[in-house]
C-alpha positions as CSV (number, residue, x, y, z in Angstrom):
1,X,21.0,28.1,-101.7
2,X,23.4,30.3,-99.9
3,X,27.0,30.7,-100.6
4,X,29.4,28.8,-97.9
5,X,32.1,30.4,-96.2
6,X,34.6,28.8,-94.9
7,X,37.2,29.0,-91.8
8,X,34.4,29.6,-89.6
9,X,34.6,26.3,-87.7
10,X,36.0,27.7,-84.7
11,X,32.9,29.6,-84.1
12,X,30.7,27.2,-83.7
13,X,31.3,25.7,-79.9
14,X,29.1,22.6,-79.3
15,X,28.5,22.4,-75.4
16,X,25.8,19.3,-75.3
17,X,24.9,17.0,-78.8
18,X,21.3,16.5,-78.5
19,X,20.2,12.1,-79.5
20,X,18.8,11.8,-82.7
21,X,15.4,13.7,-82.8
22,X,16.4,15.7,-79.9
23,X,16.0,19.2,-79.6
24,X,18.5,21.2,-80.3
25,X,19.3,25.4,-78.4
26,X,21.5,27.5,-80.6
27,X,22.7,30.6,-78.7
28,X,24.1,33.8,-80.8
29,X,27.2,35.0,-78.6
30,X,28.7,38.3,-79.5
31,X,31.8,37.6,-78.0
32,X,33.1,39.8,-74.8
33,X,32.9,36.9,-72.0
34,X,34.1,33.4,-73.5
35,X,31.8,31.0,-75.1
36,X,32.5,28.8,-72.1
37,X,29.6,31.4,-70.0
38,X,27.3,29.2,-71.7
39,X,28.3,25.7,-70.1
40,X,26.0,26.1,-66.8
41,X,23.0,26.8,-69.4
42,X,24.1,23.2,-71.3
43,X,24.4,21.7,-68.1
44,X,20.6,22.8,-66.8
45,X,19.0,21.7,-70.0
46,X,16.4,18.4,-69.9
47,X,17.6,15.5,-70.8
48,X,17.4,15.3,-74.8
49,X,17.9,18.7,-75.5
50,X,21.3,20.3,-76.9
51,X,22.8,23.2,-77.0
52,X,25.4,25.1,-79.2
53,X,27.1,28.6,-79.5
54,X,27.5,30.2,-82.2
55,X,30.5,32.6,-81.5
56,X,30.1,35.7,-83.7
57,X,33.2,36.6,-81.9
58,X,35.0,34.5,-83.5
59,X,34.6,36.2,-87.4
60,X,37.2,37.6,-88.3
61,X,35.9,40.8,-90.0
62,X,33.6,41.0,-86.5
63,X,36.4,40.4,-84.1
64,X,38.5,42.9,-85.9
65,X,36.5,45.9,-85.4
66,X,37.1,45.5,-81.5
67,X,40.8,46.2,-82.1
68,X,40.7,49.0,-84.4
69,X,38.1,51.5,-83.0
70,X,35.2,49.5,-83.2
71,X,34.5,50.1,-87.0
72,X,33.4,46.7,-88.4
73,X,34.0,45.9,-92.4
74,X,30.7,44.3,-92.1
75,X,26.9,44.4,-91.8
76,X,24.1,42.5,-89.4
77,X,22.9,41.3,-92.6
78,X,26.4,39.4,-93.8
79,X,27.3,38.4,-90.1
80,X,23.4,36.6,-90.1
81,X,24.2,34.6,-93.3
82,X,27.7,33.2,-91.9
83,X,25.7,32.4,-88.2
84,X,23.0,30.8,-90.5
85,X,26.0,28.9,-92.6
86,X,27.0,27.4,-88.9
87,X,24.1,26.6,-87.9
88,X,23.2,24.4,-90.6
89,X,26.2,22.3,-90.4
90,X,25.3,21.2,-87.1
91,X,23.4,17.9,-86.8
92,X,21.3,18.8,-89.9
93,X,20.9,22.6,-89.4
94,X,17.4,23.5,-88.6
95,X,15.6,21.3,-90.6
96,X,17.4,18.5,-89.1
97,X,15.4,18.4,-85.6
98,X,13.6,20.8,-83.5
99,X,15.3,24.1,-82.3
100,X,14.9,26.8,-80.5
101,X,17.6,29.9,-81.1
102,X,18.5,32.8,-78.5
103,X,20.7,35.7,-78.8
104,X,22.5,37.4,-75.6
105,X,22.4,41.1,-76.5
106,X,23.4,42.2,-79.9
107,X,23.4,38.5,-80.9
108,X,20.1,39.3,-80.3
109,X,19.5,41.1,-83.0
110,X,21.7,39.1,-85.1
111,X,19.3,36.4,-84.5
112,X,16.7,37.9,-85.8
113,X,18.0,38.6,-88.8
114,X,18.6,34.9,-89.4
115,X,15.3,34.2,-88.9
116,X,14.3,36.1,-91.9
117,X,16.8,34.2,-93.7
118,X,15.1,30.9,-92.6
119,X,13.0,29.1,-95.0
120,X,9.2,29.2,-93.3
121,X,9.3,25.8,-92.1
122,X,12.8,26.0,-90.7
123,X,12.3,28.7,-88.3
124,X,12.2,27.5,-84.7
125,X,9.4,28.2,-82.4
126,X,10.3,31.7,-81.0
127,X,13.2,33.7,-80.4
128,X,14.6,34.4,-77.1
129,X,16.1,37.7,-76.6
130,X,19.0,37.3,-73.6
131,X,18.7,41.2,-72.1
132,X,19.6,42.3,-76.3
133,X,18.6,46.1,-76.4
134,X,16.2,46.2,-80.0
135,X,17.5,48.0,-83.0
136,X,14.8,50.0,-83.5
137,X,15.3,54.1,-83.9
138,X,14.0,54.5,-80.3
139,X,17.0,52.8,-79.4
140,X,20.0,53.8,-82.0
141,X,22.0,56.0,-80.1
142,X,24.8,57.9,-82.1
143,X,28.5,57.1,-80.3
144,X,28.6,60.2,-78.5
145,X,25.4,60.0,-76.8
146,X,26.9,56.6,-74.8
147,X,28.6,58.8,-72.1
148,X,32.0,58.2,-70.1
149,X,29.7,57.5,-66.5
150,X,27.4,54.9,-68.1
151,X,30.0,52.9,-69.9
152,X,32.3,52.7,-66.6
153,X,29.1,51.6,-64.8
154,X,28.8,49.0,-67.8
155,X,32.5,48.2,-67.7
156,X,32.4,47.0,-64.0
157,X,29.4,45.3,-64.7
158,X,31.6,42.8,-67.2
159,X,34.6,43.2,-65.3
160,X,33.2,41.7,-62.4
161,X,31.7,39.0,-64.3
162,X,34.8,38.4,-66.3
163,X,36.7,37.8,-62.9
164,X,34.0,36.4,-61.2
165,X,33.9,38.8,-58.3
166,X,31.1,41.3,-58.7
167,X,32.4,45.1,-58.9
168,X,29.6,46.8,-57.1
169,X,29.9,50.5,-58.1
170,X,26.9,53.6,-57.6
171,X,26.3,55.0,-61.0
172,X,26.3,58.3,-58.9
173,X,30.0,57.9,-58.4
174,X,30.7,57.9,-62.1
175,X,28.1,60.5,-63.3
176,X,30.0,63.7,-64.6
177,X,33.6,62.4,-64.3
178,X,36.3,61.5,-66.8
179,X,37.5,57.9,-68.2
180,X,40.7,58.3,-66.0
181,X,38.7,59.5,-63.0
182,X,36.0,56.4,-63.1
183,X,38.6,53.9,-63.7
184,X,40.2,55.0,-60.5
185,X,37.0,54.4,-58.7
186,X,36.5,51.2,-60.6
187,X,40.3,50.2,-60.1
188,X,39.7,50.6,-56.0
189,X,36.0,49.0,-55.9
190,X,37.9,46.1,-58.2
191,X,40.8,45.7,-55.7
192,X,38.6,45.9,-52.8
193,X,36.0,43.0,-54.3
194,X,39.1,41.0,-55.2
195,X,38.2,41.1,-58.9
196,X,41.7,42.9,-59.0
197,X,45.3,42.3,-57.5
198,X,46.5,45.0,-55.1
199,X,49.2,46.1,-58.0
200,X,47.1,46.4,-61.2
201,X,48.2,48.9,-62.9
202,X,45.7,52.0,-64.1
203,X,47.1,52.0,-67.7
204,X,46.4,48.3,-68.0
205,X,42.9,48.8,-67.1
206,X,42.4,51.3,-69.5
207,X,43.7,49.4,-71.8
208,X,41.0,46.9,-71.5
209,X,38.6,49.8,-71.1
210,X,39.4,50.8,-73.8
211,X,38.8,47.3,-76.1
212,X,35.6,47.0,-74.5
213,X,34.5,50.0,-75.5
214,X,35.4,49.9,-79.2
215,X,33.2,46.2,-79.2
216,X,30.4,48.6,-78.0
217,X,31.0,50.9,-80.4
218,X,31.1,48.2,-83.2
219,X,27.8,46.9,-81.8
220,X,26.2,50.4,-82.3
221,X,27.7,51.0,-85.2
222,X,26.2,48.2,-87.3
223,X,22.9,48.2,-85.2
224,X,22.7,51.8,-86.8
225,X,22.8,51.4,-90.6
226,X,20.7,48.3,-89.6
227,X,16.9,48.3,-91.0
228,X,15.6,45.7,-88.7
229,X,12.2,43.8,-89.8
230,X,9.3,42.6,-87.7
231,X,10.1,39.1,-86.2
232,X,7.9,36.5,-88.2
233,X,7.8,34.2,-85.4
234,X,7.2,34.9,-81.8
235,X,9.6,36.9,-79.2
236,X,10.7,36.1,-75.6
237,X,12.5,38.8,-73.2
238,X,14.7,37.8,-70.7
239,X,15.5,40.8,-69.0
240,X,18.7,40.7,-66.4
241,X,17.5,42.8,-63.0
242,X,20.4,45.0,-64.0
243,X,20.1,45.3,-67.4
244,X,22.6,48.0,-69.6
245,X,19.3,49.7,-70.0
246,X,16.5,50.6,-66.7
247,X,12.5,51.3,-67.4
248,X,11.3,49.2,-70.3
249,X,11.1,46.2,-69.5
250,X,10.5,44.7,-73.0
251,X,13.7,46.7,-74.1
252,X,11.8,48.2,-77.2
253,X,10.8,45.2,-78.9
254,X,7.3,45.8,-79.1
255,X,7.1,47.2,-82.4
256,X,9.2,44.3,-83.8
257,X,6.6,41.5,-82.7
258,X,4.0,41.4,-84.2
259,X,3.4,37.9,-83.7
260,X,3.7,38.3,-79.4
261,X,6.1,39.0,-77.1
262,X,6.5,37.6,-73.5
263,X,8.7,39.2,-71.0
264,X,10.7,37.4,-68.4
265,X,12.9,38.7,-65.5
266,X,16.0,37.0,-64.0
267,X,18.8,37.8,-61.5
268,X,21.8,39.4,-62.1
269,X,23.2,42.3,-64.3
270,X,23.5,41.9,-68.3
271,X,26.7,39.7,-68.1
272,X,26.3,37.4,-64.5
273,X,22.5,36.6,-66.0
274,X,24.4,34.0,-68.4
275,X,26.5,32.3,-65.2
276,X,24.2,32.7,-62.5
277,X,22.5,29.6,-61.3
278,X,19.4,31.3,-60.4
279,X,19.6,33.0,-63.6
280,X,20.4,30.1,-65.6
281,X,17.9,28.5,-64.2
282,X,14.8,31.3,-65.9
283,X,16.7,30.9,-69.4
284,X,16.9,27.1,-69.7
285,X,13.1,27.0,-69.0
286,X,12.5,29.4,-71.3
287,X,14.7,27.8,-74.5
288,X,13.7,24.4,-73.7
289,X,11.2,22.2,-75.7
290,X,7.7,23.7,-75.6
């Protein structure tokens, strides 16, 4: 029996109860966009079927880290066993009723690690992996290696989500330059999609630059000193069209599943894939009952 912790209540954001003997969808959220992205998902599930986030955002020692340089006071490990403590006080935890759990990209790999804190005969069906990049070595990238071009291509990918105008930028624009350079490029594309007021000012968007960032960096951080384990149950890919990472389509998860692993497409980039109808649409099929 695991410790409790407490005060984590306000991580756990039920969007739909399932009835008695319903199934239940438990999504791991890593913060960045609300918890709210999730409603069109609980709105698209069959009838009987439930679904609640749990908002790793929302832990403190977690949340932290995206304020103070991304260095987190924590481990995937740790952060698993407080998800897991959620999980099971809601409607029963998951040997209360069937469930199937997901993680959107590193609550992807959060989610696996609560699996392998499951009791056999509480672990769900499968996993679904929402476009989560696998923390394998193939994959660990030191902080340095995540360049100022690819995260401003990355940052208008959530900006645009986050305001609910896309920010359509050509990664060729960014290659080579400086943060101050690309965010002048994403500022204008910004303005010009209407994601942006005319008067934003540049140090204000750096300033969320700059908070995004460190939650990336926090992300790789823990992912690195991680020592993931093969899944002991099943693994389904959703993989956005534009995904933080091009080519493999499986995202390196192979070597982690040794039980299967099926690999799904949807529209959108790695943060409109959890809002877009059409999108939505791929995901609830894939986490409903089987």
């Amino acid at each position: 029996m695991r410790p409790r912790r407490d005060g984590h209540g306000e991580a756990r954001r039920i969007h739909r109860t399932a009835p008695p003997g319903g199934h239940m969808v438990y999504v791991v959220h890593p913060g960045a966009l609300p918890a709210d992205v999730y409603r069109p998902l609980a709105d698209a599930l069959p009838e009987g079927c439930g679904l609640t986030v749990l908002d790793v955002g929302a832990l403190a020692d977690y949340a932290r880290a995206a304020w103070t340089g991304g260095r987190a006071a924590t481990t995937v490990e740790a952060l698993a066993a407080s998800l897991l403590d959620l999980l099971d006080e809601t409607s029963g935890g998951p040997g209360g009723g069937a469930h199937t759990l997901a993680g959107w990209s590193f609550g992807g790999v959060l989610a696996l690690a609560m699996t392998h804190l499951m009791p056999a005969e509480q672990r769900p069906a499968r996993l679904v992996l929402l476009d989560s990049i696998a923390p394998t070595e193939e994959y660990k990238q030191p902080d340095d290696a995540l360049e100022p071009g690819l995260l401003l291509g990355w940052f208008a990918m959530y900006l645009g989500a986050k305001r609910g105008r896309p920010v359509p930028v050509d990664p060729a624009r960014l290659a080579g330059c400086s943060v101050d350079e690309g965010l002048v490029t994403v500022l204008d594309l910004a303005v010009a999609s209407g994601a942006l007021l005319p008067d934003t000012p540049l140090p204000g968007l750096r300033k969320l630059y700059d908070t995004y960032v460190d939650g990336l960096l926090r992300n790789n951080r823990l992912t690195a000193v991680h020592d993931a384990r093969p899944a002991e149950l099943p693994l389904v890919m959703v993989k956005a069209e534009r995904s933080l990472v091009a080519g493999d389509p499986a995202l390196g998860w192979g070597p982690l599943a040794p039980h299967g692993l099926a690999v799904h497409g949807c529209p959108g980039d790695h943060y409109t894939m959890l809002s877009r109808p059409d999108s939505v649409a791929v995901i609830a099929e894939l986490v409903r009952p089987v």
